[in-house]
C-alpha positions in Angstrom: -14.5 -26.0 21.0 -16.2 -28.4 18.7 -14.4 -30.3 15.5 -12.4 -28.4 12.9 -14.7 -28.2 9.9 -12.6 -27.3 7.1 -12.0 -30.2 4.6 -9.1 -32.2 5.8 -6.6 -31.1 3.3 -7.2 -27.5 4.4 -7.1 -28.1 8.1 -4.2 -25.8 9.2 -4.8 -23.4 12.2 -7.2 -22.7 14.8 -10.5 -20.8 13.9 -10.0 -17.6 16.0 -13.4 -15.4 16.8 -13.9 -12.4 15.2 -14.8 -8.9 16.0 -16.7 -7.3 13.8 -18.7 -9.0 11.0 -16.9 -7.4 7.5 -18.9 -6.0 4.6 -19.5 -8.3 1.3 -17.5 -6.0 -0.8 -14.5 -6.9 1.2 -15.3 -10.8 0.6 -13.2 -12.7 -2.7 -14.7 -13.6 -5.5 -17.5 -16.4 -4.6 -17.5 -16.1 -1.1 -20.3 -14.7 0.9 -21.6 -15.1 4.8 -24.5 -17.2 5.2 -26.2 -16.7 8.8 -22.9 -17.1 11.2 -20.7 -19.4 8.1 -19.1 -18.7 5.2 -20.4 -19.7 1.6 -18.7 -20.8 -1.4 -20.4 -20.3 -4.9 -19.0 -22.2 -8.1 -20.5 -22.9 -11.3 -20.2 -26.3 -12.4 -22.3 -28.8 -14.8 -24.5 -25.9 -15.9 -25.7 -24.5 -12.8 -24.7 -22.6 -8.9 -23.4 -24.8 -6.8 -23.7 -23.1 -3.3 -22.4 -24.8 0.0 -20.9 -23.5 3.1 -18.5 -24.0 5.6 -18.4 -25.1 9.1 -16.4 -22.2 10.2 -17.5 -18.6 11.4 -16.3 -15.5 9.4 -13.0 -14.3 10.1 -10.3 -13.0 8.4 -8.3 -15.8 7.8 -11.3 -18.2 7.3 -12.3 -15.4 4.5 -8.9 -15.3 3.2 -8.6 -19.4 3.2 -12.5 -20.2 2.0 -11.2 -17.7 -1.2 -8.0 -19.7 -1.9 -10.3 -22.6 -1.2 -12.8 -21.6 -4.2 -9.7 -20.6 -6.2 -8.5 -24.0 -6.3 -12.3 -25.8 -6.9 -12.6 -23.6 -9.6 -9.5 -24.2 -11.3 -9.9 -27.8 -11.2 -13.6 -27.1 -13.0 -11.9 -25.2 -16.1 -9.3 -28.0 -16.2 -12.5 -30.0 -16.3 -11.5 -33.0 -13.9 -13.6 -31.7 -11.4 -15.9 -34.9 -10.7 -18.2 -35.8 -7.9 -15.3 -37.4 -5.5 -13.9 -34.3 -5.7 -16.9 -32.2 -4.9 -17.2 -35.0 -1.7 -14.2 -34.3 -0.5 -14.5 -30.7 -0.4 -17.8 -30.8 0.7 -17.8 -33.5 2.9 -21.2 -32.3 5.1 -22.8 -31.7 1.7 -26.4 -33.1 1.0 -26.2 -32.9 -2.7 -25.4 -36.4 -2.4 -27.9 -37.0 -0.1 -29.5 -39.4 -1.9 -26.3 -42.1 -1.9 -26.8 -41.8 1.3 -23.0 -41.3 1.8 -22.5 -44.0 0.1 -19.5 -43.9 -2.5 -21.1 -45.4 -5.7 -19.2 -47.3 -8.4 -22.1 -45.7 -10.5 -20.6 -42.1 -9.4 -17.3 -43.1 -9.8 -18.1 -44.8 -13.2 -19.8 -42.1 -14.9 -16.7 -39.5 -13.8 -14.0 -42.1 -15.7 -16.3 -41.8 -18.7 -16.5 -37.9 -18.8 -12.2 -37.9 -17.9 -11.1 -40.4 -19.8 -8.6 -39.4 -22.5 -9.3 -41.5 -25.3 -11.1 -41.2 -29.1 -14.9 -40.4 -29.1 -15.3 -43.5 -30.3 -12.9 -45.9 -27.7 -15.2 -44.0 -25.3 -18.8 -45.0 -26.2 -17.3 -48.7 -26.1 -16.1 -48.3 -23.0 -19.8 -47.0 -22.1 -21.5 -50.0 -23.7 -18.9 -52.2 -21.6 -20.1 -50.4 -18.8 -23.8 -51.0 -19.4 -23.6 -54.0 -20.6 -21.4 -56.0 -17.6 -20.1 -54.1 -15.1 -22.9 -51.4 -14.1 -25.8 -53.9 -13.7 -24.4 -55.9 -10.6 -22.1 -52.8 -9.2 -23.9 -49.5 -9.9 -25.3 -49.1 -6.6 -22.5 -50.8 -4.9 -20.0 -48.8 -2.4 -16.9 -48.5 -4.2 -15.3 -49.0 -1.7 -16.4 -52.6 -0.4 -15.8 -54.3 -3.5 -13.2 -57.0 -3.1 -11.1 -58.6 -5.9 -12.3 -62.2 -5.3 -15.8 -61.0 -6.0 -14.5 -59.3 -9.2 -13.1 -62.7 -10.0 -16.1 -64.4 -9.5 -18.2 -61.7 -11.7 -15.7 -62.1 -14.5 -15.4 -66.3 -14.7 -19.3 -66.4 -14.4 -19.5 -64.5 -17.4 -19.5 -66.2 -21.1 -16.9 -64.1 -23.4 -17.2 -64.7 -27.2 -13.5 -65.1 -27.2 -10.5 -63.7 -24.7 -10.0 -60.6 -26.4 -13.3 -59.5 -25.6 -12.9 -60.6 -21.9 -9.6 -58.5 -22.0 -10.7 -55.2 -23.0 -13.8 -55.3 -20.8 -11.2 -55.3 -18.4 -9.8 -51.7 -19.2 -12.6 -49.6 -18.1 -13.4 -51.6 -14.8 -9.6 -51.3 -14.0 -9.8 -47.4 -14.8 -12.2 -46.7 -12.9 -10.8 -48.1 -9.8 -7.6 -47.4 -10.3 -9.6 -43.3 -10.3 -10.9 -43.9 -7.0 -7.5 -45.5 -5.9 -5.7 -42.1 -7.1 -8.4 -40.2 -5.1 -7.3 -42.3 -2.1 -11.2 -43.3 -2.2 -10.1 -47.1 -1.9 -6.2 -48.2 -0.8 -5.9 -50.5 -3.4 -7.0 -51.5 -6.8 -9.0 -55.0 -6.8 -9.1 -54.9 -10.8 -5.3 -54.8 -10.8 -4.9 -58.7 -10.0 -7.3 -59.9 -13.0 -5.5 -60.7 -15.4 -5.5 -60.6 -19.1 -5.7 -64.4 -21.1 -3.6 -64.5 -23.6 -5.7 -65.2 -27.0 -4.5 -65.8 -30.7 -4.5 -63.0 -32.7 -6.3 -63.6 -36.3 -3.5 -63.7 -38.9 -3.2 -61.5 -42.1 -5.9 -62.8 -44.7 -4.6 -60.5 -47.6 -5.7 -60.7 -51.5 -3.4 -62.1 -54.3 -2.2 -59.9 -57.1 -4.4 -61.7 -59.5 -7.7 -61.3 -56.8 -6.8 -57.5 -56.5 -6.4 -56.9 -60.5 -9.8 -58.4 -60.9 -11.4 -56.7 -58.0 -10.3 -53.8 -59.5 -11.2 -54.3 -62.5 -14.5 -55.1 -61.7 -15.3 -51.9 -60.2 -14.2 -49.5 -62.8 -16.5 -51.3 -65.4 -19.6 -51.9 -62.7 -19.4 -48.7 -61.1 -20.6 -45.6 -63.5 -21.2 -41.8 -62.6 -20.5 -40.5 -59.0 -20.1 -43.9 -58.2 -16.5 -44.6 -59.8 -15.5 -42.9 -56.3 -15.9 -46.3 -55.4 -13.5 -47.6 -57.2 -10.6 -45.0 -56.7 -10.9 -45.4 -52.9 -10.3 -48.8 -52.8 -7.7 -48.6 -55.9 -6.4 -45.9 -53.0 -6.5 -48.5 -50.5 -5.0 -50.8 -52.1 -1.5 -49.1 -53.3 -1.0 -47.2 -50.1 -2.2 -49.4 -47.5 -4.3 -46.8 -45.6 -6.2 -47.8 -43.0 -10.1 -47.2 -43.8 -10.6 -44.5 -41.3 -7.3 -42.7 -42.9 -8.9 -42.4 -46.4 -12.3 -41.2 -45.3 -10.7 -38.3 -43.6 -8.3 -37.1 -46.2 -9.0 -33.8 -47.9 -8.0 -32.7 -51.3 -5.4 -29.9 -49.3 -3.5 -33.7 -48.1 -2.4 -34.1 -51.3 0.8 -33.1 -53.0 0.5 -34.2 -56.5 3.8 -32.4 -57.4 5.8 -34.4 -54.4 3.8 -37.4 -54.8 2.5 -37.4 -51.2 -0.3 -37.6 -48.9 -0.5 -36.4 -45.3 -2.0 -38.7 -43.3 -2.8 -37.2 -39.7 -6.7 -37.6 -38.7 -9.4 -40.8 -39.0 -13.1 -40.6 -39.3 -14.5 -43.8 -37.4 -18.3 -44.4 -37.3 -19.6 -40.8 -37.7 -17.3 -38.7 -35.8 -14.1 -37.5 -36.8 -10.9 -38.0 -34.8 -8.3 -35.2 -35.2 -5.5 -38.0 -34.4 -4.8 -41.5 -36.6 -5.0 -44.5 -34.3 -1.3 -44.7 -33.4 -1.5 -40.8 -33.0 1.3 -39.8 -35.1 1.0 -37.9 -38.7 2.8 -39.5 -41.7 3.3 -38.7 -45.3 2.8 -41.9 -47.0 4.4 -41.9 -51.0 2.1 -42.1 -53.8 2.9 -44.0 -56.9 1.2 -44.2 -60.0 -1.8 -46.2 -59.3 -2.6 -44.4 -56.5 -2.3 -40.7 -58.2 -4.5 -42.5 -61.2 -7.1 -43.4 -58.7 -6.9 -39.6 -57.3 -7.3 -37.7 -60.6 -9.8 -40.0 -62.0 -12.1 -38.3 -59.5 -10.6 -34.6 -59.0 -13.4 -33.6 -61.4 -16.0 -34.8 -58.9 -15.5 -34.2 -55.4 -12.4 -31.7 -55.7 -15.6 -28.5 -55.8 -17.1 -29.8 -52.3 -17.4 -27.5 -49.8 -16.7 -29.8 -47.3 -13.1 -30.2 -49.0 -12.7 -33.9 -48.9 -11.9 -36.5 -51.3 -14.2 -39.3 -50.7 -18.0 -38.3 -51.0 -20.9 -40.1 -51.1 -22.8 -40.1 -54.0 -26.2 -40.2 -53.0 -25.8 -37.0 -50.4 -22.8 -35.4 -52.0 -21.9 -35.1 -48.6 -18.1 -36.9 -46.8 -19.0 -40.6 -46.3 -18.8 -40.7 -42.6 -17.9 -44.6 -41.9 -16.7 -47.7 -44.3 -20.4 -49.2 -44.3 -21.5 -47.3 -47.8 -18.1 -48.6 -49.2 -17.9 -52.0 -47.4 -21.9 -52.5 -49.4 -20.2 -51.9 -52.8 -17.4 -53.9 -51.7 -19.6 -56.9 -51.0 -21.1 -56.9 -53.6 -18.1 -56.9 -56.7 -16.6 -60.0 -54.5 -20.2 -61.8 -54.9 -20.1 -61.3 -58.2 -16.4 -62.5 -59.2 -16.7 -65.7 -56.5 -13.9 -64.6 -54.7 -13.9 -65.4 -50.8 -15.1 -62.8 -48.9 -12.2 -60.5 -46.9 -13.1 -57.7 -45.0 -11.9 -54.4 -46.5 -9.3 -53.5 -44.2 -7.1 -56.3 -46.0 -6.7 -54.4 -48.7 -3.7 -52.8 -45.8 -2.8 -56.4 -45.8 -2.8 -56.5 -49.5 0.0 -53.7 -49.8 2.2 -55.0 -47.3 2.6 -58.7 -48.6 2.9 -57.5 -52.3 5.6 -54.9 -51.4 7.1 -57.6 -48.9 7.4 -60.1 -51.3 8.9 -57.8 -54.3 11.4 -57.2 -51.8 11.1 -53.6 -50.5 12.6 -52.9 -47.2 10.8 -53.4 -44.0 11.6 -49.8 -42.9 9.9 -48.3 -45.8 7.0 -50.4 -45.5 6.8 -50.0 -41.8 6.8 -45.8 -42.8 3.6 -46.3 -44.9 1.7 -48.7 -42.8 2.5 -45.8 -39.8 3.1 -49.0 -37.8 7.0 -50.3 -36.3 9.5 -52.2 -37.7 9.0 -54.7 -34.7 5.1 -55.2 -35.8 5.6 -55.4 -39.8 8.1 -58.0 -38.9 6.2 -59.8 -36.5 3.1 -59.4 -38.2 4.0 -60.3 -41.3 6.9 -63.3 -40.9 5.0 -66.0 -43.3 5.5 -63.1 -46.3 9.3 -62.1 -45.3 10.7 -65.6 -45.5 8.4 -67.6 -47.9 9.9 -65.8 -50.7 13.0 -66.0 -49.4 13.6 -68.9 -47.1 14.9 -71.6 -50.4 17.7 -69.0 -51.4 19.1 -68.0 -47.6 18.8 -72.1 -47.3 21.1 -72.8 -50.5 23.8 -70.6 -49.3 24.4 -73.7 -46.9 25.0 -75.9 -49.6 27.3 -73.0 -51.8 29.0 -72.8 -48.7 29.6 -76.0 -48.2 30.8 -77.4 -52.0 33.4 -74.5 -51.6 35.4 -75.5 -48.7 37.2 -78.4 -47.1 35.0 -79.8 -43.9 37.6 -82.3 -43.3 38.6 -81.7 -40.2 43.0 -81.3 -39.9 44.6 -83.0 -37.0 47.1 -80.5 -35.1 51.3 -81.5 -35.5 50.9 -82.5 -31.5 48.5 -85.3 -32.5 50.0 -86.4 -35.6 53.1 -87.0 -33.8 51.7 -89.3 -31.1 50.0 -91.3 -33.6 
């Protein structure tokens, strides 16, 4: 009797011979005899994938090639069906024929892409990562023959602007194997062992009261017509600390003028829309007065659109889908005043030093940002002590005029001298 040609995971008992040849109405759902095999149909990526088995019909084949299709087909409405799965259910497959057998990183690279849980947005960098270092010299390679010291080599003899750019390169070459490690394609990861350099993180570059007053100020006498939007979104930004993707995605409805709220839960980034803010948690960040100011002072403007959000652009009257349109005005009112060009998002920066500094508590500033009380401390040490340092320092001195440091021989000693 020739090889057991079930796909290894379903190899369980011997193929017996059958009598009689049963009637396709007695078959499950997407399985049919072809010639003297069975055949298993499946819809997947848009068109009938057809492929048979290496068994002859029997009643327990039938009964196994159905559980069999089950269990493909479930794995295609979960969508993580990829191509190393459809290989190792199909092993004798030709659809692949073109590989050659050969288990492509291209294959595999493409899959982690379509998988991949992340934004719309973290995804097409991870594409252009992919295209731009890691698919040219490994595309057409075979998975499974690529060793770590020829990863290192690739990765030193490349010329990274700086180390954070090296770094998260890194993730999707180390997902992607670490996929075809799960799929027990390759025994080990080779991306695992490079490791990440560590590199300086650029510090906090916010505005001073004065600066933002005459930024401020600037706008709401430049900017005229549809245009004052302008200016209440970065009045916005300014006395909430938003982050720029937050503000472009809130709606009229995430506002509660009564409570003095906003509920901050989705982030428009370059076009698209994510329905999660970058840390992925929802907050209500408190409004005070500037920031409800800004908000009224354009109700009578955008609060009609049909689209429902707050910040629209004024030359489409549709939602401004990413910071450029406001970072163009922004550039512009800095020109003008001669103050040193900051990017936008320090207006984030802006609100946490001002509040740190007037002494509001890190917990409550931490609840605004959305960020930890871990990272507004660690991020923002220079603006917790400066302020501070000279008056913790003099309770030294206090201390130290009000008692007696001269130290007080013990009786024992006194009595020996």
């Amino acid at each position: 009797m020739g090889p057991n040609r079930w796909p290894h995971h379903v190899q369980h008992t011997r193929i017996q011979p059958m009598d009689r040849k049963p009637n396709n109405h007695q078959l499950p759902t997407g399985v049919e005899i072809h010639g003297n095999k069975l055949r298993i149909s499946v819809q997947w990526q848009g068109e009938r994938c057809r492929e048979s088995l290496q068994v002859t019909p029997t009643p327990s084949t039938i009964k196994r090639a159905g559980s069999l299709r089950a269990e493909i087909k479930q794995l295609i409405d979960l969508g993580v069906f990829t191509e190393t799965h459809y290989q190792k259910y199909f092993p004798e497959s030709d659809r692949f024929a073109s590989s050659g057998g050969i288990m492509l990183f291209g294959h595999f690279a493409q899959d982690y892409l379509n998988s991949v849980e992340v934004s719309a947005n973290t995804r097409n960098e991870y594409r252009k990562v992919l295209m731009r270092y890691w698919m040219p010299p490994l595309s057409t390679r075979d998975i499974r023959t690529v060793r770590y010291s020829e990863l290192r080599h690739l990765v030193n003899s490349i010329e990274w602007s700086s180390a954070k750019t090296r770094n998260n390169a890194l993730i999707p070459l180390r997902g992607i194997f670490d996929m075809a490690y799960l799929d027990e394609v390759i025994d080990s990861n080779p991306a695992d062992r490079l490791r990440n350099l560590k590199h300086q993180k650029t510090p906090p570059d916010p505005f001073t009261r004065t600066e933002m007053e005459l930024i401020l100020s600037a706008m709401k006498e430049q900017l005229l017509g549809l245009d004052k939007i302008y200016a209440s979104y970065f009045e916005l930004a300014f006395w909430t600390g938003m982050r720029p993707s937050e503000m472009l995605a809130l709606k009229w409805d995430d506002i509660d003028f009564r409570s003095g709220y906003a509920r901050v839960e989705k982030a428009q980034t370059k076009g698209r829309l994510n329905l999660q803010t970058k840390t992925a948690r929802h907050r209500e960040v408190a409004l005070k007065d500037r920031a409800i100011a800004a908000l009224k002072s354009i109700r009578h403007l955008t609060a009609t659109s049909p689209s429902g959000c707050i910040f629209i652009a004024p030359q489409t009257q549709e939602p401004i889908a990413s910071d450029q349109a406001p970072g163009r005005v922004w550039r512009k009112v800095l020109r003008k005043l001669g103050i040193r060009y900051r990017k936008p998002y320090n207006t984030r920066h802006t609100y946490a030093t001002i509040h740190l500094m007037a002494g509001v508590q890190l917990s409550l500033i931490a609840k605004q940002l959305g960020n930890s009380v871990i990272m507004v401390t660690t991020v923002y040490s220079k603006w917790i002590t400066s302020e501070m340092d000279q008056e913790e320092l003099s309770k030294v001195d206090s201390n130290i005029e009000k008692r007696d440091f001269v130290p007080k021989l013990s009786q024992n000693i006194k009595q020996v001298i």
